[in-house]
C-alpha positions, 0 to 999 in steps of 0.5 A: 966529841961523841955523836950523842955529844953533838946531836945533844949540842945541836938541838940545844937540849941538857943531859936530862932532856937528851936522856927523854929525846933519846928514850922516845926515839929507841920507843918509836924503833922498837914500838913503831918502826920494828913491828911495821918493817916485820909485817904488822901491818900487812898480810904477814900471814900469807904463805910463800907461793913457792909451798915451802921455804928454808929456813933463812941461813942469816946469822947476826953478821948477815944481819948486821950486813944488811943494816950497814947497807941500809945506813951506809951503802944505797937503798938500791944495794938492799932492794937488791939484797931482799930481792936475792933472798926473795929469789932463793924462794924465801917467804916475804913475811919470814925475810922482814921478821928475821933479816928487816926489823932486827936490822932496825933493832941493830941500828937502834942499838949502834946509835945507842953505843954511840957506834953510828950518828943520828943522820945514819939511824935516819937514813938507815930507817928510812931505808929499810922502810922504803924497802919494805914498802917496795915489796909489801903494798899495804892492805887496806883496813876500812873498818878502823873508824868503827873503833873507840880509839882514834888513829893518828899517823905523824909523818914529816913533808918530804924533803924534811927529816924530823924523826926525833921530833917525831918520836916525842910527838909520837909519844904525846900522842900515846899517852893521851891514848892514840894509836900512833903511826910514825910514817917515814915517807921520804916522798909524796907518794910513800905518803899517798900509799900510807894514807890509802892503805889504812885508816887514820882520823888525823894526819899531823905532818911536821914541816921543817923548811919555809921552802916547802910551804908554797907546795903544801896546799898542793901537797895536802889536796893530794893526801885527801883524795888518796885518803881511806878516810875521805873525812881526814883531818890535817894539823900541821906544825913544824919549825917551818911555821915558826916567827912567821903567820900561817893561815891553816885553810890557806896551807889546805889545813885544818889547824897548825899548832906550834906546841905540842900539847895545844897540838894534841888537843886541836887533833882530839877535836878534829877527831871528834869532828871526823867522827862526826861528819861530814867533814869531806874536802874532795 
């Protein structure tokens, strides 16, 4: 059996609902994740101070080495990997444009062809995400909430790994006219550094295990107080809620929502109330 085959037979989903779950995610790789690892959302402009610097020497095969280190070796092994073409006086934009997002493009494109599993896609990213946050400390943007769109960032509790979820969610989010950031923060503090680095009115956090429920309120009194936006509104969801009462200000929440659409209609108006004011939780 394919890993298609298996991950399909394990969420318990049909060929035609598969083909849609599979589609969002590839969207999320190619339209989220890629363009952060290449730099969009940091200065990605800023030249070498080293003046000027090769031209990288990295043809597919290097690129597809750094991707299997990604999803098969340790993260260590490519910290270590960008570190020696950084060492080499490459410039940090030209190393995650041309070596870090085709090596997600690569794993997007393995898992499509039924090459690596879906638990290799996650790790890889993950990874790679880790990676690029380790060399590339977000840059603070405080004039977001000046624009008509609102901005809403879907990240998983760590020690929860819901990147399919998250790229339908993601999607939903788009097509009501969002922009969405997929966040694949493996801890507390890659959360804490993605929400203090850049503007979001709605923080939706995914939460697939009951165990991680007597942290949340910890948890969410943390993202708050590092947030750029000291007004942030907080909608959680997840399995973790599923069968079982849950009072939102009690997990430190504004609203949790167990359907996807209800979902987007609690985080339009707790948008609506952001914008608004005041709405400060410190």
């Amino acid at each position: 059996m394919s890993h298609s085959q298996q991950l399909r037979e394990a969420i318990g989903t049909d060929a035609g609902a598969w083909g849609t779950c599979k589609r969002s995610l590839l969207s999320v790789i190619d339209q989220q994740i890629i363009p952060q690892l290449a730099g969009v959302h940091e200065d990605a402009d800023t030249p070498s101070a080293h003046g000027p610097t090769p031209d990288l020497p990295f043809d597919p095969d290097a690129v597809r080495a750094f991707a299997r280190l990604c999803c098969e070796g340790d993260e260590q092994a490519g910290l270590d990997f960008v570190a020696a073409l950084l060492a080499r006086g490459h410039a940090l934009p030209d190393v995650l444009q041309q070596v870090v997002a085709p090596a997600a493009r690569c794993l997007g494109e393995w898992w499509d062809q039924d090459q690596i599993g879906f638990q290799g896609v996650s790790l890889g990213l993950v990874r790679m995400q880790n990676i690029t946050h380790h060399f590339t400390p977000m840059q603070r943007r405080p004039t977001r909430q000046e624009e008509d769109r609102f901005h809403v960032m879907v990240a998983a509790a760590p020690g929860s790994r819901h990147l399919l979820g998250l790229a339908m969610v993601q999607e939903l989010f788009a097509n009501d006219g969002w922009d969405v950031r997929v966040e694949l923060a493996t801890d507390d503090s890659s959360l804490r550094q993605a929400l203090a680095g850049d503007w979001f009115d709605v923080l939706g956090l995914s939460v697939g295990l009951t165990e991680q429920l007597p942290g949340l309120p910890a948890l969410i009194a943390d993202l708050r107080r590092h947030s750029l936006n000291p007004r942030l509104g907080v909608l959680l969801g997840g399995a973790a809620f599923a069968g079982m009462p849950a009072s939102a200000p009690a997990m430190g929440a504004d609203a949790i929502c167990l359907e996807p659409m209800l979902a987007i209609r609690a985080a339009r108006r707790l948008a609506m109330q952001v914008r608004a004011g005041p709405h400060d939780h410190r």
